[in-house]
C-alpha positions as CSV (number, residue, x, y, z in Angstrom):
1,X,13.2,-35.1,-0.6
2,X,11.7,-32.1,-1.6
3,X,14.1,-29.6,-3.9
4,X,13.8,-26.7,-1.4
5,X,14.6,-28.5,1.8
6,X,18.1,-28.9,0.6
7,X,18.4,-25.1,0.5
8,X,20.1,-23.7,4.0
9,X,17.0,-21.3,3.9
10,X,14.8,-23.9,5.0
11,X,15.9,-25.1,8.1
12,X,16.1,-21.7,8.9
13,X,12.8,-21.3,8.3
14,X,11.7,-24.0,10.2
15,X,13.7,-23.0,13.3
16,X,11.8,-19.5,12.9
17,X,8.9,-21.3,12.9
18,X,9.5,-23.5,15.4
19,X,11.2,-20.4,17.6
20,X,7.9,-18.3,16.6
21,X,9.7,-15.8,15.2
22,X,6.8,-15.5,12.6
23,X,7.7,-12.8,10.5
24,X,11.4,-14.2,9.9
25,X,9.5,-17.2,9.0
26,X,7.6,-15.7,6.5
27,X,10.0,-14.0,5.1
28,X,12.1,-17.4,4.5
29,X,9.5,-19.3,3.3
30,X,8.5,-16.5,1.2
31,X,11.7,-16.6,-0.9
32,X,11.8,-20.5,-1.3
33,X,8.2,-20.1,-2.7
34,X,9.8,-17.7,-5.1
35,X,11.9,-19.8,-6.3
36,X,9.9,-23.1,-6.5
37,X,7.9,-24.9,-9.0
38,X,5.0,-26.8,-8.6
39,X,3.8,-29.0,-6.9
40,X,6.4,-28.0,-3.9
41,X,5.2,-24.1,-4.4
42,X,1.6,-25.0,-2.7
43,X,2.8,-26.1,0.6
44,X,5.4,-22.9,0.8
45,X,2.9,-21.0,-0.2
46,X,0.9,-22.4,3.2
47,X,3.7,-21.8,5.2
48,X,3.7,-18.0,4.2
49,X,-0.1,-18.1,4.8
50,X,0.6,-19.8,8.6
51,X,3.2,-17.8,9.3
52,X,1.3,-14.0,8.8
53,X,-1.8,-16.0,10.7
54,X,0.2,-16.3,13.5
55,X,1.6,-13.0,13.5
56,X,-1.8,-11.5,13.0
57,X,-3.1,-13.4,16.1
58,X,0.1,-12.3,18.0
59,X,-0.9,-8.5,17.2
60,X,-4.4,-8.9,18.2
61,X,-5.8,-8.9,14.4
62,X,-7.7,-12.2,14.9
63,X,-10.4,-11.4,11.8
64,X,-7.1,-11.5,9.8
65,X,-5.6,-14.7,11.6
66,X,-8.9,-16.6,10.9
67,X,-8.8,-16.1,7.3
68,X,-5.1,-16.9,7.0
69,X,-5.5,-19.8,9.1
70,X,-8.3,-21.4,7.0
71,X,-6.6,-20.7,3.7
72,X,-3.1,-22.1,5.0
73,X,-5.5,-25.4,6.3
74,X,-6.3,-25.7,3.1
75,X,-3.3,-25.3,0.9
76,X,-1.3,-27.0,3.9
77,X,-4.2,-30.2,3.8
78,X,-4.1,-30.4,0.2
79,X,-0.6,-30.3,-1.0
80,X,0.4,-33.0,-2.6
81,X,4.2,-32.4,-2.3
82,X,4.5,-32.1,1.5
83,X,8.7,-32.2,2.4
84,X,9.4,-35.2,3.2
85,X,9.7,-36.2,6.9
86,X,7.3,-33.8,7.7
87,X,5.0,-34.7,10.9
88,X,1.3,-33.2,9.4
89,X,-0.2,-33.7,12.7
90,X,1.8,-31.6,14.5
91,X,1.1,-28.8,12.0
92,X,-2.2,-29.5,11.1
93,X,-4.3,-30.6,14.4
94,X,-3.4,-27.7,16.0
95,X,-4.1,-25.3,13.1
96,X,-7.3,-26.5,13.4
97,X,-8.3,-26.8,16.9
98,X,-6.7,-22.6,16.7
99,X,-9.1,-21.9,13.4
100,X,-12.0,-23.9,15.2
101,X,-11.3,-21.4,18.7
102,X,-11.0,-18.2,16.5
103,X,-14.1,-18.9,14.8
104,X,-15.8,-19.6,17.6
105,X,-15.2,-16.1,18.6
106,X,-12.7,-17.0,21.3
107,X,-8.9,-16.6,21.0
108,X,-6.5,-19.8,22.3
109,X,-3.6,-18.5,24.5
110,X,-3.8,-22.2,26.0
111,X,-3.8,-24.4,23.0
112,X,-0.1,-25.3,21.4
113,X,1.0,-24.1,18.4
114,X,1.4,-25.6,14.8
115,X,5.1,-26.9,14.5
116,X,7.4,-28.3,12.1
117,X,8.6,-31.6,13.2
118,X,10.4,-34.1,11.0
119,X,11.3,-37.5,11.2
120,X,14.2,-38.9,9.7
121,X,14.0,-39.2,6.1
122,X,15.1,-42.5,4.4
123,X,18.9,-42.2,3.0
């Protein structure tokens, strides 16, 4: 398990997330990346990144969603100390098929969102 999904602050991040409440999201996942170390700090730092995206989409700043959104893909894609449990798919095939919309020039009110969903980790 990943050091910061044992803090409260996570889970209460997620639900955020999960509850689209993006800017209390950020601001959560903001203050575990704070406080992590590498390699865990890359995929916080993501979440940060997903979580402004999708609060600049939600205020109509889609120029500043699509740049979020691909940097987020790519910190998201490449971390190598995801937390453990964590469903990729359901946050990273719809990040994409919103990025691929948004650069097409044509916002997604249809598509679902990225989520957080976990699985049951190994005791």
């Amino acid at each position: 398990m990943s050091p910061f999904q044992a803090d409260p602050r996570f889970q209460q991040a997620v639900d955020r997330f999960n509850g689209h409440d993006w800017y209390g999201a950020h601001d959560l996942f903001e203050e575990l990346w704070h406080e992590t170390g590498d390699p865990e700090r890359r995929w916080l730092q993501g979440m940060v990144q997903l979580s402004v995206a999708l609060l600049h989409r939600q205020r109509g700043n889609l120029h500043g969603a699509m740049v979020l959104l691909g940097e987020s893909r790519g910190r998201l894609g490449s971390a190598v100390s995801p937390p453990t449990g964590l469903d990729q798919d359901s946050l990273l095939g719809p990040l994409q098929r919103l990025l691929s919309r948004l650069q097409s020039g044509q916002d997604a009110p249809d598509l679902s969102l990225p989520s957080l969903n976990f699985s049951h980790a190994p005791d």
